[in-house]
PADRENTOR-834331 format. One record per atom (N, C-alpha, C): residue number from 1; y, x, z negated. Coordinates in nm, 2 decimals. Atoms other than C-alpha are relative to their C-alpha. Layout:
<rs>
R num     c2     c1     c3
R NUM      Y      X      Z
...
</rs>
This chain:
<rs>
R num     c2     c1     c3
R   1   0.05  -0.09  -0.10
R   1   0.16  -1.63  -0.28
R   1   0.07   0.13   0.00
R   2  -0.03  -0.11   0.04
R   2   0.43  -1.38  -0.34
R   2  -0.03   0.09  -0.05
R   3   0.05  -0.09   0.11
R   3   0.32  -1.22  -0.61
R   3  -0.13   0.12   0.06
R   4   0.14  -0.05  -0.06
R   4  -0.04  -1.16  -0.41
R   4   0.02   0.09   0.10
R   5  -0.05  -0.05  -0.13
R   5   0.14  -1.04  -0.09
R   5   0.07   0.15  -0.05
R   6   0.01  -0.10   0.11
R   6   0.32  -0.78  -0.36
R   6  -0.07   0.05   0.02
R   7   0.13  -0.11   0.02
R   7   0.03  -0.64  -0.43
R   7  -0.09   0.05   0.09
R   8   0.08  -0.08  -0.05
R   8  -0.14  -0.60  -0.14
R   8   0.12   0.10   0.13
R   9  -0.09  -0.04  -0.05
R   9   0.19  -0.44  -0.03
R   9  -0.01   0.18  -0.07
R  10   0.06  -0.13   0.13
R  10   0.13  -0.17  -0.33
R  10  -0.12   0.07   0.04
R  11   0.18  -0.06  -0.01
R  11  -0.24  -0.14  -0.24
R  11   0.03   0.09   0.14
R  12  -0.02  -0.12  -0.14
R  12  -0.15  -0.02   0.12
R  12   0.09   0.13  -0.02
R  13  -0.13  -0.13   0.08
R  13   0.12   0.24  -0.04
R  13  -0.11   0.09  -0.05
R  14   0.10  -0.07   0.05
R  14  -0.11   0.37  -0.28
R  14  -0.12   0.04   0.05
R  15   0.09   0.00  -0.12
R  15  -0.38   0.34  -0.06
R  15  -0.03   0.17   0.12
R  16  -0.06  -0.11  -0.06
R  16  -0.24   0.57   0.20
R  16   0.03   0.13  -0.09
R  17  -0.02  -0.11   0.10
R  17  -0.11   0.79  -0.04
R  17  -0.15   0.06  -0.07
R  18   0.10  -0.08   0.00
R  18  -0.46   0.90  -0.15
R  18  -0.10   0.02   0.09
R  19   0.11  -0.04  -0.13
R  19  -0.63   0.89   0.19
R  19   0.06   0.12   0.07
R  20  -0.05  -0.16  -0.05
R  20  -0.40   1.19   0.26
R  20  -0.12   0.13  -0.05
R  21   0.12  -0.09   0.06
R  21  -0.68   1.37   0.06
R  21  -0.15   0.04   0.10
R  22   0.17   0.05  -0.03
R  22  -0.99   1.26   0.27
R  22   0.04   0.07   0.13
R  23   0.04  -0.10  -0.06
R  23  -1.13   1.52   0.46
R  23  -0.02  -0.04   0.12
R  24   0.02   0.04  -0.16
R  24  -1.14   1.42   0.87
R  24   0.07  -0.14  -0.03
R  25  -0.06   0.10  -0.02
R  25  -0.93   1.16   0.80
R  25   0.14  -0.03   0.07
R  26  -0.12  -0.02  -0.04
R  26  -0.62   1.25   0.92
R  26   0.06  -0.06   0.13
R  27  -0.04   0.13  -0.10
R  27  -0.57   1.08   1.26
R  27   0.04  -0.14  -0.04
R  28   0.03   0.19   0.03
R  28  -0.73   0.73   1.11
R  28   0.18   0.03  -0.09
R  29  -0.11  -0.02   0.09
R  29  -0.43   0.81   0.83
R  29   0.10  -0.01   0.02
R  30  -0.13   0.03  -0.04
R  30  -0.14   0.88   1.04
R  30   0.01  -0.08   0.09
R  31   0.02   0.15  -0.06
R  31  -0.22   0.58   1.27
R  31   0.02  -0.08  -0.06
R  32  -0.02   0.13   0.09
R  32  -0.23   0.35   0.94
R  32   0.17   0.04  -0.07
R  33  -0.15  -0.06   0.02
R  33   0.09   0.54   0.83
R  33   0.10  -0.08   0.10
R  34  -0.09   0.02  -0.09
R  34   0.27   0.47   1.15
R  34  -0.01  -0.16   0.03
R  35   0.01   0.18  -0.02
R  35   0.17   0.08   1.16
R  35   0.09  -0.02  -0.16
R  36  -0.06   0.05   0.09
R  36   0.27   0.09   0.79
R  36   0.16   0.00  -0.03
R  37  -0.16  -0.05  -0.03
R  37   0.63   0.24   0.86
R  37   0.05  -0.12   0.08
R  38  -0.05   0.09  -0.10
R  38   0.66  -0.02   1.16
R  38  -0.01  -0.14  -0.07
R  39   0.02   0.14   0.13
R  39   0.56  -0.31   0.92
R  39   0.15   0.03  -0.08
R  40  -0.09   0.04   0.12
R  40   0.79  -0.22   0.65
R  40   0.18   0.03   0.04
R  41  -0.11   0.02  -0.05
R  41   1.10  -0.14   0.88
R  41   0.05  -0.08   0.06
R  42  -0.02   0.13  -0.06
R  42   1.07  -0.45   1.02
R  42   0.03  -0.15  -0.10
R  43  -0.01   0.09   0.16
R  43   1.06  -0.65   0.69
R  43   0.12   0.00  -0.08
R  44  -0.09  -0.09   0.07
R  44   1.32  -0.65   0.51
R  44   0.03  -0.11  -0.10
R  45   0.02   0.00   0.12
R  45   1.25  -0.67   0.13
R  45  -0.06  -0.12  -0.01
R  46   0.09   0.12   0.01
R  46   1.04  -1.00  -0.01
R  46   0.05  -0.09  -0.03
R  47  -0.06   0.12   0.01
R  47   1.26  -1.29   0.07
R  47  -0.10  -0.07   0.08
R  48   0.12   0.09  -0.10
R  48   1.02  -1.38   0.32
R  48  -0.11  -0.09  -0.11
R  49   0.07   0.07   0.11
R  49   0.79  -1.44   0.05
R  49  -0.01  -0.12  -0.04
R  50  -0.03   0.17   0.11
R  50   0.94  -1.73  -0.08
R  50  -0.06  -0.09   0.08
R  51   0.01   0.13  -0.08
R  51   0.92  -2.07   0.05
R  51   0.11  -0.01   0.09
R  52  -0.08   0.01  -0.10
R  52   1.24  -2.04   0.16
R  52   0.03   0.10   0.11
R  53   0.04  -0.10  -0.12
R  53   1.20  -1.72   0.36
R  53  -0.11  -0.04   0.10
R  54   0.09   0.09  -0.13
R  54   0.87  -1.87   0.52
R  54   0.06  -0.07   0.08
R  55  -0.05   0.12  -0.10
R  55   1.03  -2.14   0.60
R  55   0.09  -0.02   0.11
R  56  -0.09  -0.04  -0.08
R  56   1.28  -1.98   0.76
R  56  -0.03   0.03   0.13
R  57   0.06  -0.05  -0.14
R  57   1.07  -1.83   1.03
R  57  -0.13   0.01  -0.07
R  58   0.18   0.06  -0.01
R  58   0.69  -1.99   0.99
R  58  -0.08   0.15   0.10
R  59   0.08  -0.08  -0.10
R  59   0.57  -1.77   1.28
R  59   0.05   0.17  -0.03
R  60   0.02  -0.10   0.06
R  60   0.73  -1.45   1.15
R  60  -0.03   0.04  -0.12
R  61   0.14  -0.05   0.14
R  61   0.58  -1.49   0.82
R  61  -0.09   0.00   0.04
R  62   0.15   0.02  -0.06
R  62   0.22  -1.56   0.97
R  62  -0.02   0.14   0.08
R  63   0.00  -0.16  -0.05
R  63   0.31  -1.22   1.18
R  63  -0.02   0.12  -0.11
R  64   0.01  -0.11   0.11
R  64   0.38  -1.02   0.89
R  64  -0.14  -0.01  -0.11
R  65   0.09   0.00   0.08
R  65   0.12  -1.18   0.66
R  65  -0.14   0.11   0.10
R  66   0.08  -0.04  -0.11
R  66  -0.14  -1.10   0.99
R  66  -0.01   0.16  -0.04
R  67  -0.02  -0.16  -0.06
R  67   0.01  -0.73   1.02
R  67  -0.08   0.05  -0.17
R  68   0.03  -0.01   0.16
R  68  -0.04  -0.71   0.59
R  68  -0.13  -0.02  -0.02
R  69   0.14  -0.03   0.01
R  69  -0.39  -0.80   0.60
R  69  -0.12   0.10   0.07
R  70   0.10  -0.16  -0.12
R  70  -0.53  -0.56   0.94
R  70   0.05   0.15  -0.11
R  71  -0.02  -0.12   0.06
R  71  -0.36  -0.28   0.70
R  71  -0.09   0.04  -0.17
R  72   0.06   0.03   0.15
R  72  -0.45  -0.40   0.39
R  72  -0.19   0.02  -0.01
R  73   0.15  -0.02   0.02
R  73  -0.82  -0.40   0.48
R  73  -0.03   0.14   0.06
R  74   0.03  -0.16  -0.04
R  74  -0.81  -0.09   0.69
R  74   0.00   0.12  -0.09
R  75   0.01  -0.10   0.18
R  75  -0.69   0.11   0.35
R  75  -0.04   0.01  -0.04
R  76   0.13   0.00   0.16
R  76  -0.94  -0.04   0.14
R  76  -0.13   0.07   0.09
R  77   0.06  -0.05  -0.03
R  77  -1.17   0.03   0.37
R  77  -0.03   0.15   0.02
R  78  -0.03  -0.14  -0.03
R  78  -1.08   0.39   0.42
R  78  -0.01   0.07  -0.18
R  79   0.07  -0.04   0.14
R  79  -1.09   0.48   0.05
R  79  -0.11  -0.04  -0.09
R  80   0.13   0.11   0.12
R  80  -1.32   0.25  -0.10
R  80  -0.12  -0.05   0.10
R  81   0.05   0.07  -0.03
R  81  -1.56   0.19   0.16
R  81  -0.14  -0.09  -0.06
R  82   0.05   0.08   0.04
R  82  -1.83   0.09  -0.07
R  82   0.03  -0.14  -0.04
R  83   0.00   0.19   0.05
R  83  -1.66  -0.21  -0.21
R  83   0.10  -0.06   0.09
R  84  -0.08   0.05  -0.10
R  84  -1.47  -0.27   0.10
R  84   0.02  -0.15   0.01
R  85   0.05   0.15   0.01
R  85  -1.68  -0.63   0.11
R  85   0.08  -0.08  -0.10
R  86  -0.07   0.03   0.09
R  86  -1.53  -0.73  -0.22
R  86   0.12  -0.01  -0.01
R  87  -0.12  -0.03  -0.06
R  87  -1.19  -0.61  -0.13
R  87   0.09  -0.06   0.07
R  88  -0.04   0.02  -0.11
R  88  -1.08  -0.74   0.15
R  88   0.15  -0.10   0.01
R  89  -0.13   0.07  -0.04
R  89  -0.75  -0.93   0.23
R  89  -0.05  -0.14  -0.07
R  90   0.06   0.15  -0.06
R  90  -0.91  -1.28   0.23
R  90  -0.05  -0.06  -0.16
</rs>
């Protein structure tokens, strides 16, 4: 599951980073910005990941995975909304 959580860690980075482009977007953007900043100052780096970081705190992994998927779809959705469906966290 690490590996997955990775990536859609990347996706929201990259993500963000070219929704800075998109023309009336700029509120939606620094709203997903400022959740993504409060997410990743709160984290700290992918030990959680593991088995033994989950396990360490069950309910603050399930928080972070939670927070990682509301972003993770909001992003895709925000640049990609055609294949948003396809996309999705899940």
């Amino acid at each position: 599951m690490g590996p997955k959580l990775e990536a859609a860690e990347e996706t929201v980075a990259e993500g963000l980073a070219r929704a800075r482009d998109l023309v009336g977007a700029e509120e939606r953007v620094a709203r997903l910005k400022a959740r993504w900043d409060a997410y990743r100052a709160q984290r700290d780096g992918f030990a959680h990941y593991t088995v033994y970081g989950a396990g360490a705190d069950l309910a603050a992994f399930v928080d972070d995975v939670s927070t990682l998927e509301g972003l993770y779809d909001a992003v895709v959705g925000l640049i990609d909304p055609a294949n948003h469906g396809p996309l999705t966290f899940a």
